[in-house]
C-alpha positions, 0 to 999 in steps of 0.5 A, a space after each residue: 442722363 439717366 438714373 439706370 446704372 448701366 445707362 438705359 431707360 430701365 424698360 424694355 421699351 427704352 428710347 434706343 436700341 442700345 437702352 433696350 439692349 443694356 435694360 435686356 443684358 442687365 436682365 440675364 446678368 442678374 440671374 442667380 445663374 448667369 456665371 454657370 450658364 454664361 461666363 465659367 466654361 468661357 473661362 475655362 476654354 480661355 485657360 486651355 487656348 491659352 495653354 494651346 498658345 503657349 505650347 505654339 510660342 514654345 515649339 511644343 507640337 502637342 499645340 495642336 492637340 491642345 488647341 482642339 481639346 480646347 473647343 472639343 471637350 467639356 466645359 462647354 455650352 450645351 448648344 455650342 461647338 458640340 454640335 458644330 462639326 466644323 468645330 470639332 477639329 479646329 487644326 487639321 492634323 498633319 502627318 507626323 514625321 517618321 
């Protein structure tokens, strides 16, 4: 066993994939930015799909709506779904009953 925390080598030439991966992610965890840039926009577009969820289970048809808020609106980061056009509507949009 090893003295690292996280259970690597402490190096980025540790002896498995797995201790160079662990000694790397514990590298980005550490940085004083690692919530702005990695985990609060995640948090945010989990509370929004779940939101989009709840709206599904309670037959709410605005679901769809908020399902694609959820991955097309800000918070999110830079190089993510802005740019995938694919992403930018998740659920096709159906015509309304009239």
């Amino acid at each position: 066993m090893t003295s690292d925390a996280a259970g690597g080598s402490g190096s980025p030439h540790g002896t498995t994939r797995w201790d160079r991966f662990l000694y790397w992610a514990g590298r980005f965890y550490a940085t004083s930015d690692f919530d702005e840039i990695e985990r609060n926009y995640k948090l945010v577009i989990t509370e929004r799909i779940q939101a989009a969820k709840d709206g599904l289970l309670a037959g709410d048809s605005r679901w769809v709506d908020q399902l694609n808020h959820a991955v097309t609106s800000k918070p999110k980061k830079p190089d993510e779904l802005a740019s995938d056009p694919a992403a930018l509507r998740v659920v096709p949009r159906q015509p309304r009953a009239g």
